[in-house]
BATI-243229 format. One line per 10 residues: their letters; for each residue x, y, z of N, C-alpha, C, O. Coordinates in Angstrom, 2 decimals, decimal comma. Example, Ala and Ser with C-alpha at 12.3 -4.5 7.8 and 13.67 -1.06 7.14 Angstrom:
BEGIN
as = 13,19/-5,69/7,80/12,30/-4,50/7,80/13,20/-3,30/7,80/14,24/-3,32/8,46  12,85/-2,25/7,08/13,67/-1,06/7,14/12,90/0,03/7,87/13,41/1,14/8,04
//
This chain:
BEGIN
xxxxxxxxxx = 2,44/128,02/80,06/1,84/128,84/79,01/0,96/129,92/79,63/0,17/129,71/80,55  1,15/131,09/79,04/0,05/132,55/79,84/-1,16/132,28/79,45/-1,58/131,92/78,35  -1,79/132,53/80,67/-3,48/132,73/79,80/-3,65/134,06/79,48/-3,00/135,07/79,75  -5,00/133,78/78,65/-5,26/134,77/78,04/-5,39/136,52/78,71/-5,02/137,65/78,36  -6,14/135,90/79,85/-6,65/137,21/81,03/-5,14/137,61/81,12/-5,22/138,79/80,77  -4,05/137,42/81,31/-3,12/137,87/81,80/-2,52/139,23/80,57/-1,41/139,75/80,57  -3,62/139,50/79,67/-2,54/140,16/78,67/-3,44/141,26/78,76/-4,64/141,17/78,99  -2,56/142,64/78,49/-2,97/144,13/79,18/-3,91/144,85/77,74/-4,54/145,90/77,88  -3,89/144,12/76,46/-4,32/144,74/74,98/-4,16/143,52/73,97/-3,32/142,62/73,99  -5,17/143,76/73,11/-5,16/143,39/71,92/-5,16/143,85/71,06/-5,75/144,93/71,05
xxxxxxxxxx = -4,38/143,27/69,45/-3,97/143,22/68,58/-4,51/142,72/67,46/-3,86/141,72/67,17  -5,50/142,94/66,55/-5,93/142,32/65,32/-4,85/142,83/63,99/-4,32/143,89/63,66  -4,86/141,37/63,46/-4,89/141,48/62,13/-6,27/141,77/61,30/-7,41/141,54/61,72  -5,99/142,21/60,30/-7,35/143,15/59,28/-7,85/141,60/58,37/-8,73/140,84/58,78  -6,98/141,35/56,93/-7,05/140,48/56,23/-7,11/139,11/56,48/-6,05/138,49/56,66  -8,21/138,53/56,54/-8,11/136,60/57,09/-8,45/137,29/59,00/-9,07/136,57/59,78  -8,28/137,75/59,15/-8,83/137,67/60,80/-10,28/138,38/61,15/-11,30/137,93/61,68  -9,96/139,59/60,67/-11,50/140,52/61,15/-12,25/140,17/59,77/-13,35/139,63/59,80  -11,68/140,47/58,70/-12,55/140,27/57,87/-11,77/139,33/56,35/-10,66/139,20/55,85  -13,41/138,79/56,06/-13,08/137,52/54,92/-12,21/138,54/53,65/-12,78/138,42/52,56
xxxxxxxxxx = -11,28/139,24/53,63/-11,34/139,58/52,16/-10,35/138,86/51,64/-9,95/139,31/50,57  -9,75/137,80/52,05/-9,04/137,11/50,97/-9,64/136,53/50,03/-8,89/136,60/49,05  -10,40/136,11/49,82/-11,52/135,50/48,58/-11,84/136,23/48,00/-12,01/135,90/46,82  -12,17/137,73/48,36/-12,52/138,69/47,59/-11,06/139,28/46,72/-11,23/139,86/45,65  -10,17/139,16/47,07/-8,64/139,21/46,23/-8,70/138,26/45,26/-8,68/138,49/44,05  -8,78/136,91/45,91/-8,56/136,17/44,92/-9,21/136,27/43,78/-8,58/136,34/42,72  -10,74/136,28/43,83/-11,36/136,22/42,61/-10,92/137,22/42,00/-10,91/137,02/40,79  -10,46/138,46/42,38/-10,51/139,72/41,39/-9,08/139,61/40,96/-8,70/140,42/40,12  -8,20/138,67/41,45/-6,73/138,14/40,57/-6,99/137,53/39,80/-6,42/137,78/38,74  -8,01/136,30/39,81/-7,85/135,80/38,85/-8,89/135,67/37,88/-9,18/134,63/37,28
xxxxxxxxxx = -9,53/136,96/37,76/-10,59/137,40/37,19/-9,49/138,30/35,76/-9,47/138,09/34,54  -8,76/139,23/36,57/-7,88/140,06/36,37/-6,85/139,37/34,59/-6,74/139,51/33,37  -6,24/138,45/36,11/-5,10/137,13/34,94/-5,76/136,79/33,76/-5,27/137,02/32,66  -6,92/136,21/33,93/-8,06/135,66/33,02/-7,82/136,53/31,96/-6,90/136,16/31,24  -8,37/137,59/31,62/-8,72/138,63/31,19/-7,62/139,29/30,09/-7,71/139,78/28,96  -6,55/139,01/31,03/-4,54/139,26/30,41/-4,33/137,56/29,80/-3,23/137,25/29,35  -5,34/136,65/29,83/-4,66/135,62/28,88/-3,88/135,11/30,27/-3,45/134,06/29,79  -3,61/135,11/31,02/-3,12/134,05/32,09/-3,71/133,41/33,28/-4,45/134,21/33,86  -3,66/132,23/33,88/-3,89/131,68/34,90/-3,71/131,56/36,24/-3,07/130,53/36,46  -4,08/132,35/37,57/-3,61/131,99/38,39/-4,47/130,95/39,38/-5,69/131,00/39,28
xxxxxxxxxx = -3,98/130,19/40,16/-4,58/128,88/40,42/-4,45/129,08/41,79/-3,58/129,66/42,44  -5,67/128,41/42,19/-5,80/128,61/43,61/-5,37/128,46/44,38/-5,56/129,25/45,31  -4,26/127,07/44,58/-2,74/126,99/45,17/-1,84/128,62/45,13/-1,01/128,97/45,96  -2,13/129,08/44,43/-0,41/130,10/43,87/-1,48/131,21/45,03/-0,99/131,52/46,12  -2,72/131,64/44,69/-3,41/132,51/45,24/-3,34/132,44/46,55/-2,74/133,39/47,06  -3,75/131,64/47,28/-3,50/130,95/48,36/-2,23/131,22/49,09/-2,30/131,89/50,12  -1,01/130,76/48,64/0,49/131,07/48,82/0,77/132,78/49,06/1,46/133,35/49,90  0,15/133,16/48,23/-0,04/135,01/48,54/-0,54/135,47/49,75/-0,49/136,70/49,78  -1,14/134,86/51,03/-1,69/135,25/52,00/-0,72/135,65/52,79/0,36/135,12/53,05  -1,29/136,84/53,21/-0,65/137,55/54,31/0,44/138,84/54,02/0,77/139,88/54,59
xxxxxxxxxx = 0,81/138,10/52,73/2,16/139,59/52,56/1,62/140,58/51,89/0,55/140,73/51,31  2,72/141,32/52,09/2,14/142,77/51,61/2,10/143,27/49,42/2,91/142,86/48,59  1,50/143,73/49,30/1,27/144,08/47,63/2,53/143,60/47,12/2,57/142,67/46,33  3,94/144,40/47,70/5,05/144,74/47,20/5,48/143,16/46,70/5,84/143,00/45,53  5,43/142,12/47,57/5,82/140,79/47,58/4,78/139,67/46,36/5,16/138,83/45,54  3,26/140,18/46,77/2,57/139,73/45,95/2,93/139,73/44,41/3,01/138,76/43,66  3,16/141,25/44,11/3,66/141,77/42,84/5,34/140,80/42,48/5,53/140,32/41,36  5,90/140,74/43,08/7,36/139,76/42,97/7,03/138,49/42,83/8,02/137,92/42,39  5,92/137,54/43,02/5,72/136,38/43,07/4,72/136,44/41,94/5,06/135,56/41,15  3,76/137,00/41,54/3,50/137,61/40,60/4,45/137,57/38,86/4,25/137,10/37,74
xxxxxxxxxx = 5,11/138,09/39,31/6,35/138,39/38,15/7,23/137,16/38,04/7,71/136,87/36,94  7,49/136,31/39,28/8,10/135,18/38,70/6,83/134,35/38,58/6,65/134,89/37,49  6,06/133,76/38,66/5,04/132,98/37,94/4,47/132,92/36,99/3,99/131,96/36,38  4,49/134,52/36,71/3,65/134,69/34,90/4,39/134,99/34,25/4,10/135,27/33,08  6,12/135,08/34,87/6,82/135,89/33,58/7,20/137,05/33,63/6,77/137,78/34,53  8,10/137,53/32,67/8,84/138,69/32,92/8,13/139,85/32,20/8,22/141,04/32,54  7,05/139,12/30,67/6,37/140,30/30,06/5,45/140,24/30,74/4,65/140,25/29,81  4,65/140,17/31,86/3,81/140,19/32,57/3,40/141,54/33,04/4,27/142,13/33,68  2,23/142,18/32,88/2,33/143,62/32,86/1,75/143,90/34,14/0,66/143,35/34,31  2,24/144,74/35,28/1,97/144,68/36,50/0,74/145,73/36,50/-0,46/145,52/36,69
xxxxxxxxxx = 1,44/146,93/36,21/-0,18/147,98/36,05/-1,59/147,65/35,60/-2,69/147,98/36,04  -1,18/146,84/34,52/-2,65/146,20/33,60/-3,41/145,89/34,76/-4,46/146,46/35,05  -2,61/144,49/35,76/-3,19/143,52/36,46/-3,86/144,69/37,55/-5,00/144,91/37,95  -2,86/145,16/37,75/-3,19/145,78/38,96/-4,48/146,92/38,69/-5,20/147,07/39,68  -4,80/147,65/37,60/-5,86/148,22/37,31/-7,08/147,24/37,27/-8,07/147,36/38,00  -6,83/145,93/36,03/-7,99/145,45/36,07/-8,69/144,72/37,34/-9,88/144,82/37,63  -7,56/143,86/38,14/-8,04/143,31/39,35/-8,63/144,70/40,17/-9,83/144,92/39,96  -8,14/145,37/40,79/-9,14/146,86/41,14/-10,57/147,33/40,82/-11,40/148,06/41,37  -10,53/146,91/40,18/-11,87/146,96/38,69/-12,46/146,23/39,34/-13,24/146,44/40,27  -12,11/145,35/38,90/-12,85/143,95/39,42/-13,38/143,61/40,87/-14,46/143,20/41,31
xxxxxxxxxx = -12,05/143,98/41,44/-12,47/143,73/42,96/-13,37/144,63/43,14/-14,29/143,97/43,61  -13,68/145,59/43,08/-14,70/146,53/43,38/-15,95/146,44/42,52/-16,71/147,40/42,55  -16,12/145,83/42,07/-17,15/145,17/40,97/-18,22/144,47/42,07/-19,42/144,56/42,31  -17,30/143,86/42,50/-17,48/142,54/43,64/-17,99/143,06/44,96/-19,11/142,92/45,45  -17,30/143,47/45,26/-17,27/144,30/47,16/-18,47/145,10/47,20/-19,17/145,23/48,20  -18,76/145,83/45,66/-19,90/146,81/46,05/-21,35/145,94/45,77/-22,47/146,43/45,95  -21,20/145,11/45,49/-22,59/144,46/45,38/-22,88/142,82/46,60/-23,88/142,13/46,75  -21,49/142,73/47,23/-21,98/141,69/48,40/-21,23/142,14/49,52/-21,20/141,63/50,65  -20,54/143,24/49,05/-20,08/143,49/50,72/-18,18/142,83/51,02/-17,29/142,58/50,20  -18,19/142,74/52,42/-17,10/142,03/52,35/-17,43/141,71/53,64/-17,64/142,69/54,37
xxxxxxxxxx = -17,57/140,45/54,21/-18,10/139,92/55,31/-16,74/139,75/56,26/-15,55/139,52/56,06  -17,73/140,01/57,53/-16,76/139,73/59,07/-17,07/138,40/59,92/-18,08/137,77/60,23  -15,34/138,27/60,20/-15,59/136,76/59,93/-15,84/136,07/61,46/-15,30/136,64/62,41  -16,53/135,02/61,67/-17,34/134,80/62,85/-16,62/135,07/63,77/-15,40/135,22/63,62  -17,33/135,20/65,08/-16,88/135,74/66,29/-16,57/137,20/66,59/-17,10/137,76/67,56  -15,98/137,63/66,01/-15,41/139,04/65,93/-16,46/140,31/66,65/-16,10/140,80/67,72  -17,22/140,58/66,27/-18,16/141,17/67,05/-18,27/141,18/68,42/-18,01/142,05/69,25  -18,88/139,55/68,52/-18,91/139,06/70,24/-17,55/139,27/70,95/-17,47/139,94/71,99  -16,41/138,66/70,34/-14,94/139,17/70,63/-14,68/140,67/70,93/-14,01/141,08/71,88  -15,28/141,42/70,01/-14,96/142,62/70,44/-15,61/143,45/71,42/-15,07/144,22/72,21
xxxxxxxxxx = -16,94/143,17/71,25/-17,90/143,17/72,74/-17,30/143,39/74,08/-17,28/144,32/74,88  -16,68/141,78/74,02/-16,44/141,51/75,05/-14,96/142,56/75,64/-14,81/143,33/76,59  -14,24/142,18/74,76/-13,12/143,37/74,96/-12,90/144,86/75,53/-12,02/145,39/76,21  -14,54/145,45/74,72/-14,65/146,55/75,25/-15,14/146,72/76,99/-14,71/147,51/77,83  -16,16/145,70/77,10/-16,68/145,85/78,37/-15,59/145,19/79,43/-16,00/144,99/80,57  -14,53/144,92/79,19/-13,34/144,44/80,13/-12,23/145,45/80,28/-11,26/145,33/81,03  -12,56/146,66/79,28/-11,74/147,80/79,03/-10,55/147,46/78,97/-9,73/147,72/79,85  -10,17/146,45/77,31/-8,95/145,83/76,86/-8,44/147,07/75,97/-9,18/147,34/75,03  -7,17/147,96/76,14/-7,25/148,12/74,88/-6,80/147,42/74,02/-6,17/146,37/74,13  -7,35/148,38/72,50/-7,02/147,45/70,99/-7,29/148,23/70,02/-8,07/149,18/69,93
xxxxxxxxxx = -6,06/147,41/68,77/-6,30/148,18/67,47/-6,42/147,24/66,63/-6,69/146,08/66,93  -6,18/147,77/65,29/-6,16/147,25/64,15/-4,49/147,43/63,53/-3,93/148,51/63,35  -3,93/146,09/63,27/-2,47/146,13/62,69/-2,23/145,52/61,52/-1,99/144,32/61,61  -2,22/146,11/60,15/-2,66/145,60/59,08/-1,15/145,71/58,45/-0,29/146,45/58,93  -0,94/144,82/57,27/0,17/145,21/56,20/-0,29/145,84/54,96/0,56/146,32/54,20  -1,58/145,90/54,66/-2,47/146,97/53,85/-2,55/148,12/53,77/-3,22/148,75/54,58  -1,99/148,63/52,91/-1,57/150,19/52,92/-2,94/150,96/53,67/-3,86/150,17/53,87  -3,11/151,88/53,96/-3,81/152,88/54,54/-5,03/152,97/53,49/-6,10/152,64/54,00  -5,11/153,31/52,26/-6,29/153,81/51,45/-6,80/152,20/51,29/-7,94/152,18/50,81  -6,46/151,34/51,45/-6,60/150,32/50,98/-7,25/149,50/52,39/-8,32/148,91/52,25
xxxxxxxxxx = -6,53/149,49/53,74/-7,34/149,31/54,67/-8,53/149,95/54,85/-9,45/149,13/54,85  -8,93/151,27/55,02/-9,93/152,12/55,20/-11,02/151,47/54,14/-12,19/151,23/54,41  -10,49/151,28/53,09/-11,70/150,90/52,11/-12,32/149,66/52,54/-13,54/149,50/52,63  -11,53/148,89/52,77/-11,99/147,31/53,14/-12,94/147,40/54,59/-13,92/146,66/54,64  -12,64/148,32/55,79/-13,60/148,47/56,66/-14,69/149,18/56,45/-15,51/149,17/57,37  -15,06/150,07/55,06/-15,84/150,34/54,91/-16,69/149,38/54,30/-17,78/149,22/54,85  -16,50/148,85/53,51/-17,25/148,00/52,89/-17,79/146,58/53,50/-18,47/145,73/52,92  -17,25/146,57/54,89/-17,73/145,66/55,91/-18,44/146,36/56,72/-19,02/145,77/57,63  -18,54/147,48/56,62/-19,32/148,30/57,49/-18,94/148,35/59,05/-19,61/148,41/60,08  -17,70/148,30/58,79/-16,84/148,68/60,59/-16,01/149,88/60,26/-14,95/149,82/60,88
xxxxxxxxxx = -16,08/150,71/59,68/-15,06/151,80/59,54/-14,74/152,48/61,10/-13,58/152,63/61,48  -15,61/152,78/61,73/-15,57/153,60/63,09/-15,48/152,41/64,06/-15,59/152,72/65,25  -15,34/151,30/63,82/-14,65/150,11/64,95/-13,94/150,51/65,43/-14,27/150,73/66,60  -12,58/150,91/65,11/-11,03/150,70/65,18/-10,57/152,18/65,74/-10,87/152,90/64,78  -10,03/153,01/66,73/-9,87/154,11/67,00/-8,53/154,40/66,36/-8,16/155,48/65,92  -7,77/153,08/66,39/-6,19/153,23/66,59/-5,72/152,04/65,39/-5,82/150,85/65,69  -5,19/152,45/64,00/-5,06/151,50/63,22/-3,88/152,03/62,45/-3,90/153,12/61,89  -2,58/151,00/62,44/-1,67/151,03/62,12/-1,60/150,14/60,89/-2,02/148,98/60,97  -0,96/150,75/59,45/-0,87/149,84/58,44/0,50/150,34/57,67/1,07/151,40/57,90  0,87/149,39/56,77/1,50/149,33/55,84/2,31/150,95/55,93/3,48/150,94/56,33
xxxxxxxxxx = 1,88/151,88/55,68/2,46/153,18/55,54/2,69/153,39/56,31/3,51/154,28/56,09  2,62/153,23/57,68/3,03/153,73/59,36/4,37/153,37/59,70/4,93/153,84/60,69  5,08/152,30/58,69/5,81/151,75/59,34/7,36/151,47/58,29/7,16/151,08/57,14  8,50/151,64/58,65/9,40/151,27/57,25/9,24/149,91/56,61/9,62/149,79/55,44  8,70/148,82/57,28/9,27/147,71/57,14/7,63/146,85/57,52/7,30/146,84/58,71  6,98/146,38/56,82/5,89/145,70/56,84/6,48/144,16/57,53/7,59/143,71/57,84  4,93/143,61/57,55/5,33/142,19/57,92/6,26/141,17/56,80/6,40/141,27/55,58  6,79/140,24/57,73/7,23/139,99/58,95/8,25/140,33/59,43/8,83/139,53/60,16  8,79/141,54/59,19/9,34/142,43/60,22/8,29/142,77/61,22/7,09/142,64/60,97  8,83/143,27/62,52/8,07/143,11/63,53/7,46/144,72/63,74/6,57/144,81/64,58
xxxxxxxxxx = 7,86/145,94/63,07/7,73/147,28/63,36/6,21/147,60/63,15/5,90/148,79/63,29  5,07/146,59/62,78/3,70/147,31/63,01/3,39/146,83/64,03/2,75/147,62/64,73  3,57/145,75/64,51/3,21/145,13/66,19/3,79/146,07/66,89/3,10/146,61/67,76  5,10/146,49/66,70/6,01/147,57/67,73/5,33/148,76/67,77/5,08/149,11/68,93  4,89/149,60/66,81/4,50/150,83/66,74/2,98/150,63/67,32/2,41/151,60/67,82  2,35/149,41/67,23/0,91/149,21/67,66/0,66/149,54/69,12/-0,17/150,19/69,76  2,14/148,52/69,48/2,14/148,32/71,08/2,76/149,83/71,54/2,33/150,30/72,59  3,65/150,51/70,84/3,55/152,10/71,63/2,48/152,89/71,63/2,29/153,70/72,53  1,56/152,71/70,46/0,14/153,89/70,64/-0,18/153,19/71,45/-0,11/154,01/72,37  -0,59/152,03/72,06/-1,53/151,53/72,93/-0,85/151,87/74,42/-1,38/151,79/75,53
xxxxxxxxxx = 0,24/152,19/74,15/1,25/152,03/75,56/1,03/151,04/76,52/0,77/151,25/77,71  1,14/150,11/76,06/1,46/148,93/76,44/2,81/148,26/76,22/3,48/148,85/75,37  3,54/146,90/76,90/4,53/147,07/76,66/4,39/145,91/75,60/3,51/145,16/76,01  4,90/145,45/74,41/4,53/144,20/73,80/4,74/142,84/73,96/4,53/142,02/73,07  5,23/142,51/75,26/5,31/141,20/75,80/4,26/141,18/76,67/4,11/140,14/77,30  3,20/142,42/76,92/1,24/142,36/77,66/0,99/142,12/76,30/0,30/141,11/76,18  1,33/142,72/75,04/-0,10/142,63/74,07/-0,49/140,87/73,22/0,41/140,11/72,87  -1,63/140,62/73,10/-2,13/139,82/72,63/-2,01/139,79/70,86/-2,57/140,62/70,15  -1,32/138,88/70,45/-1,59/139,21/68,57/-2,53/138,14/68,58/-2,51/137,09/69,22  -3,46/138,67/67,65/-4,53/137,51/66,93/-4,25/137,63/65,30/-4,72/138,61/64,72
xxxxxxxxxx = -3,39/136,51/64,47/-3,25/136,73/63,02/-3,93/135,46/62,85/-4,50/134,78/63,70  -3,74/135,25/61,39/-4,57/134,15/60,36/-3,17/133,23/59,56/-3,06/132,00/59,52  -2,50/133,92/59,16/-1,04/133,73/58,43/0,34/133,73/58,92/0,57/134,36/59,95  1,21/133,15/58,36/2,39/132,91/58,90/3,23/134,14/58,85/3,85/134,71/59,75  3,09/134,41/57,58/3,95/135,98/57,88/3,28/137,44/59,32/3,77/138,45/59,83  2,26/136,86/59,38/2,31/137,64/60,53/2,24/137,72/62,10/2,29/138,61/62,94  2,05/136,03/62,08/2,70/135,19/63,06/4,16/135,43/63,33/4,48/135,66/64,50  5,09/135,41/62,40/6,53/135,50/62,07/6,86/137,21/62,67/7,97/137,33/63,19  6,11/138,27/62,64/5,61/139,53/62,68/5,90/139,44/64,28/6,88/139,69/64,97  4,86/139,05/64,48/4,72/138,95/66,35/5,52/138,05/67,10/5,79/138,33/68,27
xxxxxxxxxx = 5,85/137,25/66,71/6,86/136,50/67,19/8,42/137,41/67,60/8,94/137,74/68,66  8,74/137,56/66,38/10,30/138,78/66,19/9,76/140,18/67,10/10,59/140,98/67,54  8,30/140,35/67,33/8,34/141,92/68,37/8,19/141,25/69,43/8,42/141,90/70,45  7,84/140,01/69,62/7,82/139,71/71,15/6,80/139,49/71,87/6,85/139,07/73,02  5,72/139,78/71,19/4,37/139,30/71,59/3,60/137,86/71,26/3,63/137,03/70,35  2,89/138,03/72,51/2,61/136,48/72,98/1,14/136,31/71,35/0,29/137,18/71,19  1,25/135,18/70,54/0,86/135,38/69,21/-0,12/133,96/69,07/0,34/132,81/69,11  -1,56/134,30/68,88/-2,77/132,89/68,66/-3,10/133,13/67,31/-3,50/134,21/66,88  -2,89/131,94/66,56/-2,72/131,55/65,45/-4,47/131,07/65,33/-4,98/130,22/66,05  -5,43/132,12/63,85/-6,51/131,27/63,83/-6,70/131,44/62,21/-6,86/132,47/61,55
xxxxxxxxxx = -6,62/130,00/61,76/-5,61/130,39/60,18/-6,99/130,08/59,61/-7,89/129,35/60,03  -6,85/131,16/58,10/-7,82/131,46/57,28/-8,15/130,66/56,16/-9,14/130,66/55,44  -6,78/129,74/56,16/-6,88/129,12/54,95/-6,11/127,38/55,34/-5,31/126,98/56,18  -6,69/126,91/54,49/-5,85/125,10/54,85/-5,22/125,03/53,29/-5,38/125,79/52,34  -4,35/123,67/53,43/-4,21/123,05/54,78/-3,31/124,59/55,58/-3,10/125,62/54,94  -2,89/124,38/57,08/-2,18/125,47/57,91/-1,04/125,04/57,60/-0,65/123,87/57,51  -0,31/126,36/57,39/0,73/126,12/57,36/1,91/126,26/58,33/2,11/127,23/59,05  2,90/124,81/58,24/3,25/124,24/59,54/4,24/125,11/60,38/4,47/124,95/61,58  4,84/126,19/59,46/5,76/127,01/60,40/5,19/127,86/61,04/5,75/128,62/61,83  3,65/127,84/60,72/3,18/128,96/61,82/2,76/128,38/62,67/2,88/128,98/63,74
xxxxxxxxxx = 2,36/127,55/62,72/1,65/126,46/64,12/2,88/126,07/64,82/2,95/125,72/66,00  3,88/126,15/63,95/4,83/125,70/65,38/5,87/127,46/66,14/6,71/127,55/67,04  5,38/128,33/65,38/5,92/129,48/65,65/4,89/129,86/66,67/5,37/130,14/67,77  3,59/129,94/66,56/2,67/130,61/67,34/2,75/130,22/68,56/3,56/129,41/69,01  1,85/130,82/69,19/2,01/130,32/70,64/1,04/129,24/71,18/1,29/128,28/71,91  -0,30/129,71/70,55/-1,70/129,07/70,49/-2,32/128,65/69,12/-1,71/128,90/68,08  -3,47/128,04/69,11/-3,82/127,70/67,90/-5,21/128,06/67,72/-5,36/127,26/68,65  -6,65/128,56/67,38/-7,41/128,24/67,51/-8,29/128,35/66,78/-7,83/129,10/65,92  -9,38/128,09/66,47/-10,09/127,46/65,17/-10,65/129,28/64,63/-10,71/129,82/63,52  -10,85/129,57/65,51/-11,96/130,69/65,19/-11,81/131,88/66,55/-11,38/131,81/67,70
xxxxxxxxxx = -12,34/132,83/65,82/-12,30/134,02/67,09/-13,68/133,72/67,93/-14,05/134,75/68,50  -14,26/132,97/68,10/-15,53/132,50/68,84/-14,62/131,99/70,13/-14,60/132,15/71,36  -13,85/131,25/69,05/-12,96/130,16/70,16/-12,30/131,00/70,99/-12,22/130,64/72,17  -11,82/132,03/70,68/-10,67/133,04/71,39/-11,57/133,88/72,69/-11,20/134,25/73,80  -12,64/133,96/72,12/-13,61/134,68/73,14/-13,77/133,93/74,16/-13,52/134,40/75,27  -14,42/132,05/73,97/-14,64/130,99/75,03/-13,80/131,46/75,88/-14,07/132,03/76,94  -12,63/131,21/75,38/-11,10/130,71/76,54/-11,30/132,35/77,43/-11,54/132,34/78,64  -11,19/133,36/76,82/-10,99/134,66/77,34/-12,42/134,76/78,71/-12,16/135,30/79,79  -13,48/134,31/78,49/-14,62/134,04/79,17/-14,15/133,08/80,07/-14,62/133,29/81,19  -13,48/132,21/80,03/-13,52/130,67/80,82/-12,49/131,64/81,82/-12,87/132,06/82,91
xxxxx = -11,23/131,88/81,30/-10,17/132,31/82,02/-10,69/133,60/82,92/-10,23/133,63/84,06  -11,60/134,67/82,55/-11,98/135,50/83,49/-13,01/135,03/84,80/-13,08/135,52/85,92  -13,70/133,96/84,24/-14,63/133,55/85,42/-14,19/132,58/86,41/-14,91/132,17/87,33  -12,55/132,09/86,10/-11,91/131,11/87,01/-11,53/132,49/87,87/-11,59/132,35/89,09  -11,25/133,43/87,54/-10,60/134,47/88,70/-11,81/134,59/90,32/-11,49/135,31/91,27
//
């Protein structure tokens, strides 16, 4: 198995990795549903992690139904979610900082590789207050084919010019585990939500609790050199 030191760049996922906003979705879905007279349950919410709107909206439509009005939801959850975000923020989730710290002073490069459309990423780093983190951030619109097709890891790993069997993926979810896997990059699984789900733990390469954890090993492995 490679260690960590051996890889030339890193790779974040946005949603469930850098920052908590899956909870902040959820509530404003099912704030949203509520509101339209329907239920969505924290299991079904849950099951939504990682893919992109387009898919959400399809799983969406078979769960509530066919008169199920997509615009409504999609206005009022908006509403809502931003109801939310502007009065607590949207928190970054442990480690990440120190992780990135460290990254910089080892002169790793790295971006941000999201399945979140563009207006929709930008907003979410603002409201965590990392907007100017990220130099190089590839999302949803950059690419024909979102996760888990592999073309935002691919296009990540050409701005970085790196080749993508050096770059490091750090995701939270299986679909974007599934993502890095199919481009070829070596992929540490640090999942956002339980229980984990088992095709990504056995797809990934690594497992690890937290990006604290990802930093240890990256620390341990540079000071054995």
């Amino acid at each position: 198995m490679p260690e960590l030191k051996a890889f030339s760049a890193v790779i974040f996922d946005m949603d469930g990795l850098v920052l908590d906003t899956e909870p902040t979705y959820f509530i404003a879905w099912q704030q949203a549903a509520k509101a339209m007279g329907y239920k969505l349950s924290d299991e079904f919410c849950l099951s939504l992690s990682g893919l992109h709107y387009s898919e959400i909206e399809q799983k969406l439509m078979a769960g509530c139904g066919a008169d199920f009005n997509l615009p409504v939801f999609n206005q009022l959850s908006g509403v809502f979610w931003r109801e939310q975000v502007n009065v607590y923020g949207i928190s970054i989730k442990y480690g990440f900082s120190e992780l990135l710290e460290f990254i910089v002073q080892q002169q790793i490069p790295y971006c941000l590789a999201t399945n979140s459309r563009a207006i929709n990423a930008y907003e979410c780093l603002e409201f965590a207050g990392i907007k100017d983190v990220f130099s190089t951030i590839i999302t949803r619109d950059d690419v024909e084919q979102g996760k888990p097709a592999p073309d935002i890891f691919l296009k990540a790993a050409r701005l970085l010019q790196v080749p993508i069997n050096e770059c490091l993926v750090l995701e939270d979810s299986y679909v974007g585990i599934e993502a890095a896997s199919r481009a070829g990059a070596f992929s540490v699984l640090v999942p956002s939500t339980e229980p984990v789900e088992p095709m990504a733990v056995e797809l990934c390469d690594l497992i690890m609790v937290d990006l604290m954890q990802v930093l240890i090993t990256f620390k341990s492995e540079k000071s054995e050199n």
